[in-house]
C-alpha positions as a Markdown table, in Angstrom:
| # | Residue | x | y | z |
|---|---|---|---|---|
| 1 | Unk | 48.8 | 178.0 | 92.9 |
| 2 | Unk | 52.6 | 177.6 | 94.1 |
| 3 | Unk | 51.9 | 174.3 | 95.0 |
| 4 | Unk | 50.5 | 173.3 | 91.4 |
| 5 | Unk | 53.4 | 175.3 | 89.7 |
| 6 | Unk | 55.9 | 172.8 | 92.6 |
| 7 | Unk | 54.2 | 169.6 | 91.1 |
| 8 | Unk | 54.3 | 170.5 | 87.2 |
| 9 | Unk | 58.4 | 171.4 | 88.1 |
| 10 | Unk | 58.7 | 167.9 | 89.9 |
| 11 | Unk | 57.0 | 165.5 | 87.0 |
| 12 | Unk | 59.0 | 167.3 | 84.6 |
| 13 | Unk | 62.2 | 166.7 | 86.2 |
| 14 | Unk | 62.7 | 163.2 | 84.9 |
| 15 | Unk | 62.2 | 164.1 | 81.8 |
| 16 | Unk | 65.2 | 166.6 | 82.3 |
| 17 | Unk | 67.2 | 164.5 | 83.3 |
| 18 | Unk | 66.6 | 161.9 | 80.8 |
| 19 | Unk | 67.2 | 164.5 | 78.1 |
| 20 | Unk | 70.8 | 165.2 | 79.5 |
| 21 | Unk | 71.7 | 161.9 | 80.4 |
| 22 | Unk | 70.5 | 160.9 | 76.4 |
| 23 | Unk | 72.3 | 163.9 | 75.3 |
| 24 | Unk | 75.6 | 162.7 | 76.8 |
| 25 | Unk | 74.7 | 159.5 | 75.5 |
| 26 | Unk | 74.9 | 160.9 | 72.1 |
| 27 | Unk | 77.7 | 162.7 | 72.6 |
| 28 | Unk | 80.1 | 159.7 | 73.6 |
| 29 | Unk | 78.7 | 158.0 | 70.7 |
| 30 | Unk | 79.6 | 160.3 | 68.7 |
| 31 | Unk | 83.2 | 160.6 | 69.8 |
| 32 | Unk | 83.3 | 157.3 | 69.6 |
| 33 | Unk | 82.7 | 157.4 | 66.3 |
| 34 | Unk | 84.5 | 159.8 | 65.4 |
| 35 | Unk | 88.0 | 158.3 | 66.5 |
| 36 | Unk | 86.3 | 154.7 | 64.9 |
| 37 | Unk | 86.3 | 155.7 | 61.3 |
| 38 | Unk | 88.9 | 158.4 | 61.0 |
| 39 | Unk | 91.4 | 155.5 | 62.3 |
| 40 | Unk | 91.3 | 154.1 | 58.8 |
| 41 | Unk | 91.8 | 150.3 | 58.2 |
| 42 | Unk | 95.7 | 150.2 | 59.3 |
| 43 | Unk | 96.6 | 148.5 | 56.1 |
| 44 | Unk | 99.9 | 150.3 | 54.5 |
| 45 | Unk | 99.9 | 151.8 | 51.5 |
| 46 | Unk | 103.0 | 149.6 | 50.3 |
| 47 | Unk | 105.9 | 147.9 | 51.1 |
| 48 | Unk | 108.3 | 149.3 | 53.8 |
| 49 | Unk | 111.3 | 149.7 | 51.9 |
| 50 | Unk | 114.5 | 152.4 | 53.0 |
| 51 | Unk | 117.3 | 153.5 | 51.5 |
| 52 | Unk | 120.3 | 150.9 | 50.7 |
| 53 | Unk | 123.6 | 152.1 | 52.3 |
| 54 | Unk | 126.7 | 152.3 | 50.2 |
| 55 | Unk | 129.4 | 150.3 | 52.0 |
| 56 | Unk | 131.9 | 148.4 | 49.5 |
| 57 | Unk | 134.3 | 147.9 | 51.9 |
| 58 | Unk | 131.7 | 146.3 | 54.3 |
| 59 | Unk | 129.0 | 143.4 | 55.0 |
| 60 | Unk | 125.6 | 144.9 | 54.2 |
| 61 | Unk | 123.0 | 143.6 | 55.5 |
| 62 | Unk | 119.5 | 144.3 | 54.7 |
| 63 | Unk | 116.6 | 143.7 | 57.7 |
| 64 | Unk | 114.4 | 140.8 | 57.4 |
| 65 | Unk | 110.7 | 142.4 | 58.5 |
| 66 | Unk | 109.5 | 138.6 | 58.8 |
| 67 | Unk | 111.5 | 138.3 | 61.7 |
| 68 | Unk | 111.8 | 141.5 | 63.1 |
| 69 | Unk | 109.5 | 143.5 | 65.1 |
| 70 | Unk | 109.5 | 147.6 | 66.4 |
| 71 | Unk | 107.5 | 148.1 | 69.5 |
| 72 | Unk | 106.6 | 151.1 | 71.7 |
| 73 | Unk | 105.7 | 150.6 | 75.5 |
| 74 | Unk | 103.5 | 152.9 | 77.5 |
| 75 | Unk | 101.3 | 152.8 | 80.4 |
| 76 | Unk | 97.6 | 154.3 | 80.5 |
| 77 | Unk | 94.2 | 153.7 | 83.1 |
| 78 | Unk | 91.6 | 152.1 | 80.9 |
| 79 | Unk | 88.5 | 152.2 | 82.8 |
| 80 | Unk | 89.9 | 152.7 | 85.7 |
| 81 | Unk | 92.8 | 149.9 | 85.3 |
| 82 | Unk | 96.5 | 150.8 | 84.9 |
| 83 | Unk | 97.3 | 149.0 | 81.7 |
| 84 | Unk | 100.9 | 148.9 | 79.5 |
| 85 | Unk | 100.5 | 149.2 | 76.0 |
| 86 | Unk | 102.6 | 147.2 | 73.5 |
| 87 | Unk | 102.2 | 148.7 | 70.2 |
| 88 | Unk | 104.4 | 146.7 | 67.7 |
| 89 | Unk | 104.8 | 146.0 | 63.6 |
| 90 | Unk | 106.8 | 144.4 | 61.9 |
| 91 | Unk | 107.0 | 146.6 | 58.9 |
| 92 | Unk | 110.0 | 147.8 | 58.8 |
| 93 | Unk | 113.1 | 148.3 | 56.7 |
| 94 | Unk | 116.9 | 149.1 | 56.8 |
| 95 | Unk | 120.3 | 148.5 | 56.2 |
| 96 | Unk | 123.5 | 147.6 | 58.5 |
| 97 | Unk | 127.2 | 147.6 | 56.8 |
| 98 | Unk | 129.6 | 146.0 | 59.4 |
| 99 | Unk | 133.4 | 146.0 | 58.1 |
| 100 | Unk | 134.6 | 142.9 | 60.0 |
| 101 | Unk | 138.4 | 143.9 | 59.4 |
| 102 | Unk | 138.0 | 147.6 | 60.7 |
| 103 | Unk | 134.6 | 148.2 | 62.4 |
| 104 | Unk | 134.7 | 151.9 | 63.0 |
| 105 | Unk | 133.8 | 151.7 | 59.1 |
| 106 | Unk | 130.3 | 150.2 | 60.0 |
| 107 | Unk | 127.3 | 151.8 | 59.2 |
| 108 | Unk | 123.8 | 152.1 | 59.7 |
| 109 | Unk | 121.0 | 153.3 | 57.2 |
| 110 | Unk | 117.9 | 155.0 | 57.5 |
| 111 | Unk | 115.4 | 152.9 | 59.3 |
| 112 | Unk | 111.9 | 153.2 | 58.6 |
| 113 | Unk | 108.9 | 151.8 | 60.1 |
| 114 | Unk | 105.2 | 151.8 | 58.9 |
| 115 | Unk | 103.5 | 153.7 | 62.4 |
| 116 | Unk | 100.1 | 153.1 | 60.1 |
| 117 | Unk | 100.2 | 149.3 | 60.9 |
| 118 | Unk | 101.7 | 149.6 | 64.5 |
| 119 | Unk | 98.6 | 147.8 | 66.5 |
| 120 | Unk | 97.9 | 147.0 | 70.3 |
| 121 | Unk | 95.6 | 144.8 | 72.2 |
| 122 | Unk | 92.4 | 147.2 | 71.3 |
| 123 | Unk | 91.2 | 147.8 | 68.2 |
| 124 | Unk | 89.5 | 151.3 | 69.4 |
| 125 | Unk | 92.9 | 152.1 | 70.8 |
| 126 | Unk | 94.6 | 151.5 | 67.6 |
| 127 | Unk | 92.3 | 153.7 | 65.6 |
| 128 | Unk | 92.8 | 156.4 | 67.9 |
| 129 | Unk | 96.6 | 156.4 | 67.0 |
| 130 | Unk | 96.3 | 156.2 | 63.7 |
| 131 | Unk | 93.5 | 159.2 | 62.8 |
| 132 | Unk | 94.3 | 161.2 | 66.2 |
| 133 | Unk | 97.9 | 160.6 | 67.7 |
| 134 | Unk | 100.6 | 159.5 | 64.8 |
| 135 | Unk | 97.7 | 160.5 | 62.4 |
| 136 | Unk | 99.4 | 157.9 | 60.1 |
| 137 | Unk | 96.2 | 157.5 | 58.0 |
| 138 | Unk | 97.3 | 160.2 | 56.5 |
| 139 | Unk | 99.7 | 159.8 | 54.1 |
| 140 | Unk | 102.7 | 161.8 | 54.8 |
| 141 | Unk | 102.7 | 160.5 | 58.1 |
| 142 | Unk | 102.6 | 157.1 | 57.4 |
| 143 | Unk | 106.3 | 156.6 | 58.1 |
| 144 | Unk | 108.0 | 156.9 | 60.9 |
| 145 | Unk | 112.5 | 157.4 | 60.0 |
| 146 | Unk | 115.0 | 157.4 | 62.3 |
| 147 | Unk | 118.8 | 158.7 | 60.1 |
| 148 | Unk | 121.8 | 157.7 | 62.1 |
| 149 | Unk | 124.3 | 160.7 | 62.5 |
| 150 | Unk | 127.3 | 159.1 | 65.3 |
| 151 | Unk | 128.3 | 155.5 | 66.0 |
| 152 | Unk | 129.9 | 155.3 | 69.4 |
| 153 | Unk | 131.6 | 152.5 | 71.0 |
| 154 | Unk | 132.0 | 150.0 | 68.6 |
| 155 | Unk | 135.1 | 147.5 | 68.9 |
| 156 | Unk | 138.3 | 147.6 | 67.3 |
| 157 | Unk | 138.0 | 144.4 | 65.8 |
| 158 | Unk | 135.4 | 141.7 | 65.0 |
| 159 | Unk | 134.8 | 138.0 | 64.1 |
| 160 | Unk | 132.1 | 135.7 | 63.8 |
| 161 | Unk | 130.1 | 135.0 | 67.1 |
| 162 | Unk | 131.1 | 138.6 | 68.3 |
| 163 | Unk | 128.2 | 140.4 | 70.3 |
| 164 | Unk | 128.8 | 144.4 | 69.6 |
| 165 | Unk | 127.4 | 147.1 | 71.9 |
| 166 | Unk | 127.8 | 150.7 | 71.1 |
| 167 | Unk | 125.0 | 153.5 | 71.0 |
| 168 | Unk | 123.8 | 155.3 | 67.4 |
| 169 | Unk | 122.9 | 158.9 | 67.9 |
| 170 | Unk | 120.1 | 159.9 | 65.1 |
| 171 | Unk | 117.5 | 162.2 | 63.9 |
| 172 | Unk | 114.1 | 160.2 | 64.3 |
| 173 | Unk | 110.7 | 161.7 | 62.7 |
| 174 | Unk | 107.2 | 161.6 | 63.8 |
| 175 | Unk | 104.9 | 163.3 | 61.8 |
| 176 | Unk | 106.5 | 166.4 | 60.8 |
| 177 | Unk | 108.7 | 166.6 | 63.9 |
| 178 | Unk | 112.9 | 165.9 | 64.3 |
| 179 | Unk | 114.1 | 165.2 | 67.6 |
| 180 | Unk | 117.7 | 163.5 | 67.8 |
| 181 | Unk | 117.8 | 160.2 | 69.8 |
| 182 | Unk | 120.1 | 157.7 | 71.0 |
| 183 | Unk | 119.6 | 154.1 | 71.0 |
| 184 | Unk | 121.4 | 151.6 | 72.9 |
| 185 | Unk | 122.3 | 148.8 | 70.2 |
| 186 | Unk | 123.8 | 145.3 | 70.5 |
| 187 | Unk | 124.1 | 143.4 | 67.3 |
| 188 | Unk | 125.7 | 139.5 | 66.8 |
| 189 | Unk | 127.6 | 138.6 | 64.4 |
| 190 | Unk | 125.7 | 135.3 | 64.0 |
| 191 | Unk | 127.4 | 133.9 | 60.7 |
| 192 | Unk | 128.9 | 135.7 | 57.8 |
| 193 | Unk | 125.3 | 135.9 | 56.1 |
| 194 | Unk | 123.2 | 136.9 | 58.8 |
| 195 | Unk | 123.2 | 139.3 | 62.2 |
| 196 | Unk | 120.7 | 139.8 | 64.8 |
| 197 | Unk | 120.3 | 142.9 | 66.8 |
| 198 | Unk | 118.0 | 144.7 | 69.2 |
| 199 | Unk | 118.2 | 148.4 | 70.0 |
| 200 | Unk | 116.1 | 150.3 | 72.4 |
| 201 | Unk | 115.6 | 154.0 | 73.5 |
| 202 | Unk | 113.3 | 156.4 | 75.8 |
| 203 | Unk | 111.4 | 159.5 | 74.3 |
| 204 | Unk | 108.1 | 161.8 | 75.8 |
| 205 | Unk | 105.2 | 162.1 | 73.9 |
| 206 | Unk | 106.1 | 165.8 | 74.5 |
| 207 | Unk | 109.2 | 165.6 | 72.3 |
| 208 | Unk | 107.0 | 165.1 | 69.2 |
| 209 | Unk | 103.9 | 167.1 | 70.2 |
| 210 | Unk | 101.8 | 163.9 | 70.6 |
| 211 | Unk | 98.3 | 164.8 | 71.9 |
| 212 | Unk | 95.9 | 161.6 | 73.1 |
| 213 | Unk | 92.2 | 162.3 | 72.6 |
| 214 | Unk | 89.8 | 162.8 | 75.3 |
| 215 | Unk | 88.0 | 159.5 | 74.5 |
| 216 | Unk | 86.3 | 158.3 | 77.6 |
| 217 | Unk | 87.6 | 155.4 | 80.2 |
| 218 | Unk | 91.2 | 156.7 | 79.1 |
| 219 | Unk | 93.0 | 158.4 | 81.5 |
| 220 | Unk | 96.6 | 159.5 | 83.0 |
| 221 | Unk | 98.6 | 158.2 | 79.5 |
| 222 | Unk | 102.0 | 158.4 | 80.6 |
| 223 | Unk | 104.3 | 161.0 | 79.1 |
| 224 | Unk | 107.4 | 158.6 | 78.3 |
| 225 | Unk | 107.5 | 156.1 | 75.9 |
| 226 | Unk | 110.2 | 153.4 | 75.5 |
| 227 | Unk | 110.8 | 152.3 | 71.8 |
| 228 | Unk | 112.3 | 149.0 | 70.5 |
| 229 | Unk | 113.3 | 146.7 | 68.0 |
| 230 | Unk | 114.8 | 143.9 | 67.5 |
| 231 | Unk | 116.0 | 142.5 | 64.0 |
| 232 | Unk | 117.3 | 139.6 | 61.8 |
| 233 | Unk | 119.2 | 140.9 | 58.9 |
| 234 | Unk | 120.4 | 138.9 | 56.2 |
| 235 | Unk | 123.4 | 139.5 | 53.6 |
| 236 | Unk | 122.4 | 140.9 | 50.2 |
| 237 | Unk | 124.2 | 139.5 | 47.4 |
């Protein structure tokens, strides 16, 4: 009798298994799905635009996005390979006022930059961002600002062909959270119609409570994140 009750155990233990491997199965599809279609398409809900700075004494000059581009870098294991990720857009939008005959009058506006259409090299990567990290398919998350609050180290004079380096201390927003930053800047002056400019800075996901989801193949996302751009900016009339 123990013997029959050993057999009927033993041909029912593939279909045991079966059943848990299928119900795993399911259950990565189903993440997978999940992070899919809460991603959204990525498309912005409208132009980038920011506010214009008010500068009468100075230059203003308003970014080009066509020829501009924001990027964040991190590094992540993707199914078992250590990867960087270059997230970048170029929807963005600000202004830069640079008094050429007394520079510690320069300004910088608020910069902001559509995190809904910030894309990678995977598309299942970028929907994660989108519905689970920045959750910018959301509406009042769409936009990520960074408000400049201290300019420090600009020159005491400037001409054409001039390459300025200072740092710009700011409040920048993620989602609903304010951390102050500092960005390394270096702008040219490249004509008196046009400047180009690249700033860069190093935050932790930590900083703005950004959470990646337990999707599977992704592993050991790094905490710190480097964030750039670099920007054309023309002369408004």
């Amino acid at each position: 009798m123990q013997s029959s009750k050993s057999s009927a155990s033993r041909s029912q233990l593939p279909y045991i298994v079966g059943g848990i491997i299928l119900l795993g199965v399911v259950i990565v599809a189903a993440i997978f799905a999940y992070i899919w279609f809460s991603g959204g398409s990525g498309q912005p809900s409208t132009a980038v635009s920011a506010p214009t700075v008010d500068a009468s004494a100075a230059n203003v000059y308003h970014i080009d996005p066509e020829n501009s581009e924001v990027r964040f870098t991190l590094t992540e294991d993707l199914m078992g390979q250590h990867t960087t990720v270059i997230g970048k857009t170029n929807d963005v939008a600000g202004d830069v006022a640079i008094d050429l005959n007394t520079p510690a009058n320069s300004k910088l506006g608020t910069l902001r930059i559509s995190s809904r259409s910030l894309a990678t090299d995977n598309e299942f990567r970028n929907r994660a961002i989108r519905g689970q990290i920045l959750q910018s398919n959301q509406d009042q998350f769409e936009f990520i600002e960074f408000t400049p609050t201290a300019i420090e180290g600009l020159p005491a004079a400037v001409k054409i062909g001039d390459v300025l380096n200072f740092k710009v201390t700011g409040d920048l927003k993620v989602r609903d959270i304010t951390q102050a930053v500092t960005f390394d800047v270096s702008v040219t002056v490249t004509s008196d119609i046009q400047i180009e400019g690249k700033g860069s800075t190093q935050v932790t996901r930590e900083q703005f409570g950004l959470q990646i989801p337990n999707a599977p193949g992704v592993a050991n996302v790094s905490n710190d994140v480097t964030l750039e751009i670099d920007f054309v900016a023309d002369k408004t009339a």
